[in-house]
N, C-alpha and C positions, 0 to 999 in steps of 0.2 A: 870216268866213263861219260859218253856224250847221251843225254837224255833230249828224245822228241817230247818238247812242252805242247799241248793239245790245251785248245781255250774252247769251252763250252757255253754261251751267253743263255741268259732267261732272264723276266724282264729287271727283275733290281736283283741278281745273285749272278755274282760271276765264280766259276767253279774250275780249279785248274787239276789238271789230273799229267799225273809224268808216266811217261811206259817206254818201254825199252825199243829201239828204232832193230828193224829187221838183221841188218847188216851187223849191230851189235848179239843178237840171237845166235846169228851162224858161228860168229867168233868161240861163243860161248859152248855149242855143240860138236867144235873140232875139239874142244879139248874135254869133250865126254863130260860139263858140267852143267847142269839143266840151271839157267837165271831168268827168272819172271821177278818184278820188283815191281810196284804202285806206289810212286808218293804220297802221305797222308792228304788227304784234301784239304783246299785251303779255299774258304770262302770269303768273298770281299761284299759287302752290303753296300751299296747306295741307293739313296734316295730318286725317286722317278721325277724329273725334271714334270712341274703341272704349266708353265710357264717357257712358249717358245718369242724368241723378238726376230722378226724379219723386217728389210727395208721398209714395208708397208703394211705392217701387221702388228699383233702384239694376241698371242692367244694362249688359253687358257683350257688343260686337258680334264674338260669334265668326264670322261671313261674314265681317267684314270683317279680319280677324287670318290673313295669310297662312298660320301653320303649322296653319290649322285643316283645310287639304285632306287632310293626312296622321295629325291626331294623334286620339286620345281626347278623348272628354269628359273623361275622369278627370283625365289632361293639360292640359285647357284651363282645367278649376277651378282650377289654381293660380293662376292672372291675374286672377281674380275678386274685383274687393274683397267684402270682410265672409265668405271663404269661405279654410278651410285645410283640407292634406292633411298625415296627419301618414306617420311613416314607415312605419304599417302597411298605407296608404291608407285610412285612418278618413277619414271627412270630416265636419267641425265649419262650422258657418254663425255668425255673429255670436256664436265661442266656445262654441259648444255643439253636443252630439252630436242635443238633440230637437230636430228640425227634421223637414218633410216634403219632398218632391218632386211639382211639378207637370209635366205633359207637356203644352204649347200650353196652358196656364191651367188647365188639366183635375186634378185631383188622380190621382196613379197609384202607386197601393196596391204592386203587384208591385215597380216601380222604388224606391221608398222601406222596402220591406224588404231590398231584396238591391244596394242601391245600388252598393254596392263592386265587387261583380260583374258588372253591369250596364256602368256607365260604363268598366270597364276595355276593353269588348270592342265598345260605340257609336262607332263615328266623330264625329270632329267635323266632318265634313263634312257630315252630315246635318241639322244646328244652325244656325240662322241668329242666335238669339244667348241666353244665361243671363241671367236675371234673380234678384236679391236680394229678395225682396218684407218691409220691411222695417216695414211697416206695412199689416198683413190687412186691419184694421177690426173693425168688429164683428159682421161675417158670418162671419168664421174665428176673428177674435182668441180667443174658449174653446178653442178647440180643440189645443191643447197645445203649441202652436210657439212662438216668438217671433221668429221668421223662416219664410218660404217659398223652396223654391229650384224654382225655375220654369224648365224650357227649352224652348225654341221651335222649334220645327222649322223645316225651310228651307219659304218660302212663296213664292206672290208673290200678285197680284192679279186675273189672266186666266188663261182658260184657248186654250194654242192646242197640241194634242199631246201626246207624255207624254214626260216626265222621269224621270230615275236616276242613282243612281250605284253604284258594286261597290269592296270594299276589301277587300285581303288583306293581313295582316300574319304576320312570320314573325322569330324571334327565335333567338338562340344558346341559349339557355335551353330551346328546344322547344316553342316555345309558339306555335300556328297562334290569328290571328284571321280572321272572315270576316264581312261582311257587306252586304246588298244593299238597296236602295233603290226603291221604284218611285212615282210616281203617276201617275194615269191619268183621263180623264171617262168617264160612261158615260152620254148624256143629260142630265140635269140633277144627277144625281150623280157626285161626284167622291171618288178613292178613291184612299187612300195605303197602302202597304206594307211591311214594316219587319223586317227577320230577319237575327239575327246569332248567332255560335257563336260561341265563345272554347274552347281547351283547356288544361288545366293538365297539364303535363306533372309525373313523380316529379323530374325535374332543377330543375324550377322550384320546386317546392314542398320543396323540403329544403326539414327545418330543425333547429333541437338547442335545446333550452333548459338551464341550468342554477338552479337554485332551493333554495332553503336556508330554513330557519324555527327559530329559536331560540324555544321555549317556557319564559315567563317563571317560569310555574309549578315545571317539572321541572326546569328550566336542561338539558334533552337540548336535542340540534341534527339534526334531521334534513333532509337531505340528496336532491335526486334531479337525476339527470343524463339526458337521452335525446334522442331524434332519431328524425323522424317522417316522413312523408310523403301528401298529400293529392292524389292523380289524381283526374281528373275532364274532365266535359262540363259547360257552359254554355248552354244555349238561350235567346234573346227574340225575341219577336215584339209587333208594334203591327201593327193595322189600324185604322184611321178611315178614317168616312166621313161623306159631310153632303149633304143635299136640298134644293133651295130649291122648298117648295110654292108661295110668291109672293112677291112684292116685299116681304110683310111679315112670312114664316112660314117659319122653317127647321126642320129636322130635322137633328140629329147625331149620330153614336153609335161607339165605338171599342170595341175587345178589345184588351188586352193582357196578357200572361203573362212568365212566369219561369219555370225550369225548368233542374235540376244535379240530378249525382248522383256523386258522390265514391266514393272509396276510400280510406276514412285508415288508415294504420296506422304502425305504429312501437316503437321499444323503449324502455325506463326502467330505469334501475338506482337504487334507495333506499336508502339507509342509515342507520342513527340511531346518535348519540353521547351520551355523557353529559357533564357540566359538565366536565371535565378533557380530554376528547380520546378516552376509549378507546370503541374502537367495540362496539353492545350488540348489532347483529343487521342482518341487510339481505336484499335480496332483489331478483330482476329481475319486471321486470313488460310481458308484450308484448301488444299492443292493435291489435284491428283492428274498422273498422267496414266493412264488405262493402255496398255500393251504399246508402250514405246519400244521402238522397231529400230534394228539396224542391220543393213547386209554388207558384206564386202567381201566380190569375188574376184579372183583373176586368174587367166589363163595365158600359159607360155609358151612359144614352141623354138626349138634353137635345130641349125642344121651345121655340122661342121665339119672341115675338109681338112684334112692333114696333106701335106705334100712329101714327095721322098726325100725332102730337109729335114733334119732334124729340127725338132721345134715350132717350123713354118706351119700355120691352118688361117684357114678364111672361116670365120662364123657370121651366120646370118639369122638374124630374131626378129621375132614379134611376139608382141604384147598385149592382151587386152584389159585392162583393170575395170572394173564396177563398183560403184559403191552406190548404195540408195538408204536414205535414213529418213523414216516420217515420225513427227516430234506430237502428239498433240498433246495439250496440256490444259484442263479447267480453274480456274480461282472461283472462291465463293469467299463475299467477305461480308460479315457480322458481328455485332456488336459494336457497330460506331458509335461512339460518343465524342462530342465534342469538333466532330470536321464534317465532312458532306465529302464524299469520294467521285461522285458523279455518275456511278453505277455500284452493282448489285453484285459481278461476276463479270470474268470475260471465257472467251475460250479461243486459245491460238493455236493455231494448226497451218504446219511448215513441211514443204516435200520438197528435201535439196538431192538432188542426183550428180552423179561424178563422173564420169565417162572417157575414158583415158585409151587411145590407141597409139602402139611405140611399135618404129620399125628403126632396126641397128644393123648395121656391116663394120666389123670390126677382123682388121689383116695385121698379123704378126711375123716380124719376119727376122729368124737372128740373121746377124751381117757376118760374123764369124762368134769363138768362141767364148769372146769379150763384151760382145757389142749388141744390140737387140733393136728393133723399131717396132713399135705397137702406133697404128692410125685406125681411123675408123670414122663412118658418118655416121647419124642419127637423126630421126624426125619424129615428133611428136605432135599430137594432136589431142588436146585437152578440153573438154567441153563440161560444162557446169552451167547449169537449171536450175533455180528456186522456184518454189511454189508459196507464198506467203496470205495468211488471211486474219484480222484478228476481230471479234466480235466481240463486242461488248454487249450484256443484258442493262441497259440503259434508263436512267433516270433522270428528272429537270435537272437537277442540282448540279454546281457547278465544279472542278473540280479543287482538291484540296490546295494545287500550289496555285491557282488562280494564271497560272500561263497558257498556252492557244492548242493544249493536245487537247483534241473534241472526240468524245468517244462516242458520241450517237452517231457513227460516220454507218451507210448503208453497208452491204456487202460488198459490191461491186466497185465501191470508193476505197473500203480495205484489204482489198482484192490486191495482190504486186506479185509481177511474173518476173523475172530477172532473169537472162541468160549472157554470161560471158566464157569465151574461149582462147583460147593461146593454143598460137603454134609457135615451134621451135624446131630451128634448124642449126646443125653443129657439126661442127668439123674438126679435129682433134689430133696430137701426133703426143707419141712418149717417146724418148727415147733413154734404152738402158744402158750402162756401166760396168761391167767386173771387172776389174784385177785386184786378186790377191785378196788380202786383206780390206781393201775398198771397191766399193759399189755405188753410184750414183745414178737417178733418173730425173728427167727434167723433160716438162710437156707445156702446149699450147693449145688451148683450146678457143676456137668462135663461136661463138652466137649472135644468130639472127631470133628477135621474140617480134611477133605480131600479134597483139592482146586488142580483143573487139568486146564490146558489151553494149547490148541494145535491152529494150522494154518492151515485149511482143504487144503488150496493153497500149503503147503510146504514153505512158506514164512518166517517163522522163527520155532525158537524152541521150542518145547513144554516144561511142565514142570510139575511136580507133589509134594505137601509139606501136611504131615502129620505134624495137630496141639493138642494140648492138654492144657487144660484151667482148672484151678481148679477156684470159682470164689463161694467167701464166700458176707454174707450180714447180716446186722442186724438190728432190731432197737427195741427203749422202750419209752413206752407213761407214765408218771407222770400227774393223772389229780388231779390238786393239790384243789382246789375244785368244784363247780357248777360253776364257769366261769371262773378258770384257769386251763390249761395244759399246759406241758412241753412234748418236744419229742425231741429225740437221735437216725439220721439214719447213717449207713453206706452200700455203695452201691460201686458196681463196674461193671462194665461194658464193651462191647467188641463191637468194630466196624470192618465191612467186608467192601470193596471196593465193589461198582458197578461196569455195563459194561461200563457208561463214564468215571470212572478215570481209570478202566483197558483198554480201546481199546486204544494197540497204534500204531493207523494210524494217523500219520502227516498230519493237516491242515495247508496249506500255503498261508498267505497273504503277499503284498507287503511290511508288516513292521513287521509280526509277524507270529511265527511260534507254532501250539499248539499241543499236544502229549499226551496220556494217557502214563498209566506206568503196562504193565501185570507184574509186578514182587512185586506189593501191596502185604503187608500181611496184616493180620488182627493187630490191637491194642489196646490195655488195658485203661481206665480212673478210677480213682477212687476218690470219693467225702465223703467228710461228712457235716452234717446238724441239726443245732439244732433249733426248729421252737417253741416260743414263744406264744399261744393262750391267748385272751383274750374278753368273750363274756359277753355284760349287755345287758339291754334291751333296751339301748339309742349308745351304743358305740363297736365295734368290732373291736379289735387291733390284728395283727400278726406281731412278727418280727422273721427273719430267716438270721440270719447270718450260713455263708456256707465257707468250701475251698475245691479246686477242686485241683485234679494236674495228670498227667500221661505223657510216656514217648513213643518215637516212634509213634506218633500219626498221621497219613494220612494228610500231610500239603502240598501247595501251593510248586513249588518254579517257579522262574523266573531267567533268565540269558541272557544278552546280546552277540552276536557276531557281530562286528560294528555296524550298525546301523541296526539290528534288534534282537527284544524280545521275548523270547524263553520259552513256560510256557509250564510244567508238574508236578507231583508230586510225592512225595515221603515219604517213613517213617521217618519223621525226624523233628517232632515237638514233642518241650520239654513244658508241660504247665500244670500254676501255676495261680491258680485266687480265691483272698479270695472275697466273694462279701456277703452285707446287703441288703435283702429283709423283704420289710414291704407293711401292709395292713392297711386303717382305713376306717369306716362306723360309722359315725356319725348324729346323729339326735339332732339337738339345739331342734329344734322345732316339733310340729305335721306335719306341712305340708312342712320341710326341710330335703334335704338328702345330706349328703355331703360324696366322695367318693375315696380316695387316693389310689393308686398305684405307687409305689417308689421300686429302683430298683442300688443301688450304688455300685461300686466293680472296684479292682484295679487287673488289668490282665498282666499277663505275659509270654509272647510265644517268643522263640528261638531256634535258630536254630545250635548247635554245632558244623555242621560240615562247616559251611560258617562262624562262629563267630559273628551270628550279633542277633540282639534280639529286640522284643517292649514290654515294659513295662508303662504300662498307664490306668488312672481312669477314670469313664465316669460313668453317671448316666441317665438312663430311667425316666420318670414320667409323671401319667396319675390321672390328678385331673378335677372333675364333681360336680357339686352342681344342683340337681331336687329342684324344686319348684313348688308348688300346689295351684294353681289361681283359682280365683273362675269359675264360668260356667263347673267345671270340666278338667280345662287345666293343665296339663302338663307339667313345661317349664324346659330343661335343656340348660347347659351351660357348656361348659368342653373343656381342651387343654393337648396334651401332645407334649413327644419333648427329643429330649437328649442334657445333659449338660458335658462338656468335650469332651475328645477325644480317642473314641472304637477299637479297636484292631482289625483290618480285618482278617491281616497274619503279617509275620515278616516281612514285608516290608513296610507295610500302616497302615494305620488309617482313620475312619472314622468322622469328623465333627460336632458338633452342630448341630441339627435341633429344630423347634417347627412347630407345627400346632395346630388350636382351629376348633371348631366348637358348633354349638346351633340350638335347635329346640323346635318346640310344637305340641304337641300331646294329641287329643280329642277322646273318648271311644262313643260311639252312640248305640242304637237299646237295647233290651234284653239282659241281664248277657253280656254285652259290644262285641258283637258280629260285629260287625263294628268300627274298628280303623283307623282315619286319623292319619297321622305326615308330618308335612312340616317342612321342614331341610336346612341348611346350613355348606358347608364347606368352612373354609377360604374367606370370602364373601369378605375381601378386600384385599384381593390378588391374583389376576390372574392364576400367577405361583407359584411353590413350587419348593423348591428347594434343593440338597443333592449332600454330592462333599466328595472326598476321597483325601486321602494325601500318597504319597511315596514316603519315606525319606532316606532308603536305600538299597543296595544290587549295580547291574550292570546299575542302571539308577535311579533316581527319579525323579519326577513332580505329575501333580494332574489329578484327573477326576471330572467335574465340569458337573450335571446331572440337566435337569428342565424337570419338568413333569406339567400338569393342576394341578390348586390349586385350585382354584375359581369354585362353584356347588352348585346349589340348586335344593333340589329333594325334589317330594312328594310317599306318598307309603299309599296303601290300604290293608289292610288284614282285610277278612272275615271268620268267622268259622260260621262252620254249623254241625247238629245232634248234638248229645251228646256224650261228650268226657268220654266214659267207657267201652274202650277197650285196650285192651295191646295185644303185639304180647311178648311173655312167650318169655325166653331167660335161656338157661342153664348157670348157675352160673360160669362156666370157660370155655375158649374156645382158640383158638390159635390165637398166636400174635409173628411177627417175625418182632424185631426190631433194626436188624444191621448193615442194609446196611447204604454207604454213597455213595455219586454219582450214584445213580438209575441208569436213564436214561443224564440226562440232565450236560453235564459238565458243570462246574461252579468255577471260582475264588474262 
C-alpha cells in the first residue's frame, strides 16, 4: 500500500511521520473496513552547523553556541576561526593586529578603536552570530585591512512586541559588568538599544613589570622594576534605527559611542650598571595620571532604493566619526643617588582629536542570473589635531645622558600644535560570478590621497604629497560538493598613519625619549589565501594556509644615544609571513563538543636600512571540550596559549604563554530565559604572566610583565518579551579601514 511520507523539521531533529493518503481511506471504506495506521517515529539528530564559509566570509553562529547566554564577546572570539586572543586580550584576525570592526555590516569606528575594552564588557547574548570577512572586495579592499570582523546583532524577521535582555556579571577580582538590551517598534520604525558599563577595579588591574636594557655602545645595564595600577569606568552605548518609507525605500541610521576615564598610577625604581656589575646611580620614579579621558563617537545615516530588478538598489551614506582623548600625566622622581636627572618632575599633557567625515554612493546591479556588478564612489575627509605641552619642574644640573634635551625650556617653547589631514577619493567596480558549483569576483579599485600637515605655531614645516593607488583584488569559490569547498583570494591593501605616529612632539623621560614621525606615508601589503572547507554533520574542518608580504611598511624603530632609548617610526618595514590556519568541531558524542583553533606561521620582518631582521615561527592555540551533565548542566573546559616565539618588531620577540579556564552553566524559567554560569580563570594560579625579548639593534634585554591570573566570577543574563524585531540595515554602507596609530601610540 502507497504511504504519504510527511517531513516535519525543528532545529537539529528531523521527525518523519507516515499516514495514510485520502484516496487510500476511500478504498478502504468501500469495502466496509475502517484503516487508520501511524508509522513508529523515527528521529534523525544532527548537529547544528556553528560554522558557515561563503566567498567572502567565514562565520561563526554564536545564538546557536549555548555558552553564549552568559559569556562575552571577547570570550566567544576565541572559537572563531581566523581570529586569536593573545594573553593581553589583544585580538589579531588572520594573524594581524590591522583589522576593523563592523556592527550588523555597518563599520563602527568607536568599537574598532577600543575593541578590547568594549568586547570585554558586551554580552554575548546580544550577538546572534561573528563573522570573518575574508574577502572585502573592491569596495573596502584599500582601505587597510586584510580582514573584517563583522558582528551581528540578535535579529529576527517580524515584528510582534518588544524584546530584551539584562546581564550582570561580578568577579573575585572586583570587577562589576552590566548591561541591558532593548528593541522596540514605534510605527513603521523600529528601534534598538544597547548600553553597557564595565569597571576596572585597583585589585584587577595590578600589575608589576620588570625590564632591563643593555647598551651595546656603553656596555651599562639599566634596569627598572614597578607596579602600577589602572582604576576606571567603561561606558557604551549603540542606538539603531531604520524606516521603511515603502516597499522600495528605507532609511537607517545608528549612534554609537565609547567612553572611560582611568586613574593610572604607580611606582618604578631605576638603576644603571656598568659593564662589570657596579652600580653608577638610581632613582625612584612615581606616576600618576588623574582622570585620563577618552571618547569615541560616531554617527551614520544610509538611504537605499531598491528598483523593480531583482537585486538592483542604489545606497547613499554618510558618516561622521569623533574621537577626543586628553592624556595628562605627572613624574615625581626621588631618591637619586649617584646621577643628576636635570629636574625634580615633569608633567605632560596631550589633546589629540580625530575628526573623520565619509560620504559613499555605492550601485549594484545583477546583469542576469549569473552575473552581478557592484561600483560605487567614496570621499573622505580626515582631520587630526594635537595639542602637545611638556613641563618640566627644573633644576641647574645637567641631564643624566649628557646630550642636548634641555628641560628648562619655557611653556611657550614646549608648547607644539600639529594639524594634518587627508583626503581621499575612490572609485571602485566588483564584479561577480555564479555558475553551479563555481563563483568568482574580481574588482578594481583608485585612489586619489592628498595628505597636508602644517604647525599653526610656525614651529616647523609644512608639507603637502599627492598619492595615487591602483589596488586590484580577486577571488573564486570551488564547492566541490555538499560538504566540500575550496577558495582562492587575493587582496591588497593600504595603510595611513594616525595622529599618534604622526605627532612629533618629543616626550622626554629620564631614560627615554619618544617622537611621532609627520613625514609617514601611506603603505601597500598584499596577501594571498587558500581556505580549505569541510562540513558533516558530526565534524567541521577548515584549513587556510596563507603568505603575506609588502614593503615600506609603518614600522617601530628604536636607537640609543648613551644611555638613553630613543623610539619613533618609520617607513621601513620589509615583511614576509607564510602562516597555516585551521578550524575543528567535532562531536564523538551527543552530548560532547570539542573545539580547536590553531594558528602556525613563520614571520619575517626587516629592516634594510639598519641591516638587521627577525625571522621566527610561533603558534596560537585555543582548544574547548562542552560537556552535557545531567540536571541540564553545561560544563566546559578549555586552554589557550602561544607556542614559540612571535615577532613584535625587528628587534623583539614575544615568549610563550598559556592560560586555561572552566565553567558551568544552567538555563532555568520558560524557553531558558534565566541563565546562571559560574566560572573560573586560572584558579591555580594567582598571577599570569607575558615577557618580551630584545635581541637586537642599539640595546637589547627583556620586558618581563605580571598581570592577575587567578578569578572566579559568576554572570546572570535575563531576556524578556519576544525576540521578533530587527532594526532593517541597508545592505552596504561605509567602512574606512586604514588608519594605524589612531589616537594612542603604541610600540
Amino acid at each position: 500500500m502507497k504511504h504519504l511520507i510527511v517531513f516535519t523539521f525543528t532545529m537539529a531533529t528531523l521527525a518523519i511521520h507516515a499516514q495514510v493518503p485520502t484516496d487510500s481511506l476511500s478504498s478502504a471504506h468501500s469495502d466496509s473496513i475502517a484503516y487508520n495506521t501511524e508509522l513508529d517515529e523515527v528521529v534523525v539528530k544532527a548537529q547544528k552547523q556553528l560554522i558557515k564559509n561563503d566567498i567572502d566570509r567565514i562565520g561563526y553562529d554564536v545564538e546557536a553556541d549555548e555558552e553564549s547566554k552568559t559569556q562575552t564577546v571577547m570570550e566567544m572570539l576565541k572559537k572563531v576561526p581566523l581570529v586569536t586572543v593573545d594573553s593581553e586580550e589583544n585580538i589579531k584576525v588572520k594573524g594581524s593586529a590591522n583589522f576593523r570592526i563592523y556592527r550588523n555590516g555597518h563599520p563602527d569606528p568607536s568599537l574598532t578603536k577600543n575593541a578590547k575594552e568594549i568586547l570585554k564588557a558586551m554580552p554575548a547574548s546580544t550577538v546572534k552570530r561573528i563573522e570573518v570577512i575574508t574577502d572585502p572586495g573592491a569596495r573596502e579592499d584599500a582601505e587597510g585591512v586584510n580582514a573584517i570582523l563583522n558582528i551581528v546583532m540578535t535579529d529576527s524577521r517580524t515584528m510582534d512586541g518588544l524584546t530584551g535582555s539584562m546581564t550582570a556579571t561580578y568577579n573575585t577580582l572586583q570587577h562589576p559588568n552590566a548591561n541591558a538590551f532593548i528593541t522596540t517598534q514605534i510605527g513603521k520604525t523600529i528601534l534598538s538599544i544597547d548600553y553597557g558599563y564595565g569597571g576596572m577595579s585597583k585589585r584587577e588591574t595590578e600589575n608589576s613589570i620588570t625590564a632591563q636594557r643593555k647598551f651595546i655602545q656603553t656596555g651599562n645595564c639599566s634596569t627598572t622594576e614597578g607596579i602600577g595600577t589602572n582604576k576606571g569606568n567603561v561606558h557604551f552605548a549603540d542606538i539603531n534605527a531604520s524606516y521603511d518609507i515603502d516597499s522600495l525605500n528605507l532609511l537607517s541610521a545608528s549612534f554609537s559611542g565609547y567612553f572611560y576615564k582611568l586613574n593610572v598610577e604607580g611606582t618604578r625604581h631605576h638603576s644603571i650598571t656598568d659593564a662589570t656589575g657596579n652600580t653608577l646611580g638610581s632613582y625612584d620614579n612615581r606616576y600618576w595620571m588623574p582622570g585620563y579621558s577618552h571618547h569615541s563617537w560616531n554617527g551614520r545615516a544610509d538611504y537605499e532604493h531598491r528598483t523593480h530588478l531583482e537585486g538592483e538598489k542604489l545606497t547613499l551614506s554618510y558618516m561622521l566619526a569623533l574621537t577626543r582623548q586628553n592624556t595628562t600625566q605627572e613624574d615625581e622622581y626621588t631618591n637619586i643617588e649617584g646621577m643628576t636627572l636635570g629636574y625634580d618632575g615633569s608633567l605632560f599633557d596631550t589633546n589629540e582629536n580625530f575628526t573623520e567625515n565619509t560620504f559613499q554612493a555605492d550601485w549594484i546591479r545583477p546583469i542576469n542570473r549569473h552575473n552581478k556588478i557592484e561600483t560605487g564612489a567614496k570621499y573622505i575627509f580626515r582631520d587630526n589635531r594635537s595639542r602637545s605641552i611638556q613641563t618640566f619642574y627644573a633644576n641647574d644640573s645637567p641631564t643624566l645622558s649628557g646630550d642636548d634635551i634641555s628641560p628648562q625650556q619655557s611653556d611657550s617653547e614646549n608648547l607644539l600644535r600639529f594639524n594634518h589631514d587627508t583626503q581621499i577619493a575612490a572609485l571602485y567596480s566588483d564584479y561577480h560570478i555564479n555558475y553551479g558549483k563555481l563563483s568568482a569576483r574580481a574588482g578594481l579599485r583608485y585612489e586619489h590621497s592628498l595628505m597636508r600637515a602644517k604647525y599653526p605655531d610656525g614651529k616647523g614645516e609644512g608639507f603637502k604629497r599627492h598619492l595615487n593607488d591602483w589596488v586590484p583584488q580577486a577571488s573564486v569559490k570551488l564547492q566541490i560538493d555538499d560538504a566540500q569547498s575550496l577558495k582562492l583570494n587575493y587582496t591588497t591593501s593600504i595603510s595611513r598613519p594616525g595622529i599618534a605616529y604622526l605627532n612629533p612632539k618629543t616626550v622626554v623621560a629620564p631614560e627615554t625619549v619618544d617622537r611621532g614621525n609627520p613625514e609617514l606615508v601611506s603603505s601597500r601589503q598584499q596577501s594571498m589565501q587558500l581556505i580549505y572547507m569541510l562540513i558533516k554533520p558530526r565534524l567541521t574542518l577548515q584549513l587556510l594556509p596563507s603568505y603575506l608580504w609588502g614593503n615600506g611598511g609603518i614600522g617601530y624603530v628604536q636607537y640609543a644615544v648613551g644611555n638613553i632609548a630613543y623610539h619613533t617610526y618609520a617607513n621601513i618595514e620589509r615583511k614576509r609571513k607564510f602562516g597555516v590556519e585551521s578550524y575543528v568541531q567535532w562531536k564523538p558524542f551527543d552530548k560532547t563538543t570539542i573545539i580547536g583553533n590553531y594558528y602556525i606561521r613563520k614571520e619575517q620582518l626587516s629592516n634594510h636600512d639598519l641591516g638587521i631582521e627577525q625571522s621566527l615561527w610561533a603558534a596560537n592555540f585555543y582548544s574547548m571540550i562542552t560537556q552535557t551533565l545531567p540536571l541540564k548542566i553545561s560544563m566546559s573546559v578549555g586552554c589557550y596559549g602561544q607556542i614559540g616565539h612571535e615577532v613584535e618588531d625587528v628587534y623583539s620577540y614575544s615568549r610563550p604563554w598559556f592560560r586555561y579556564y572552566a565553567s558551568l552553566q544552567r538555563s532555568f524559567l520558560k524557553d531558558d530565559r534565566l541563565t546562571v554560569r559560574l566560572s573560573t580563570n586560572m584558579p591555580f594560579n594567582k598571577y599570569s604572566h607575558y615577557s618580551t625579548r630584545t635581541t637586537q639593534g642599539d640595546y637589547t634585554g627583556f620586558n618581563d610583565y605580571t598581570n592577575r591570573g587567578q578569578m572566579f566570577q559568576a554572570s546572570v543574563t535575563f531576556r524578556f518579551g519576544r525576540l521578533k524585531a530587527s532594526v532593517k540595515k541597508t545592505d552596504t554602507t561605509i567602512d574606512n579601514n586604514d588608519v594605524v596609530g589612531g589616537i594612542t601610540r603604541g610600540k
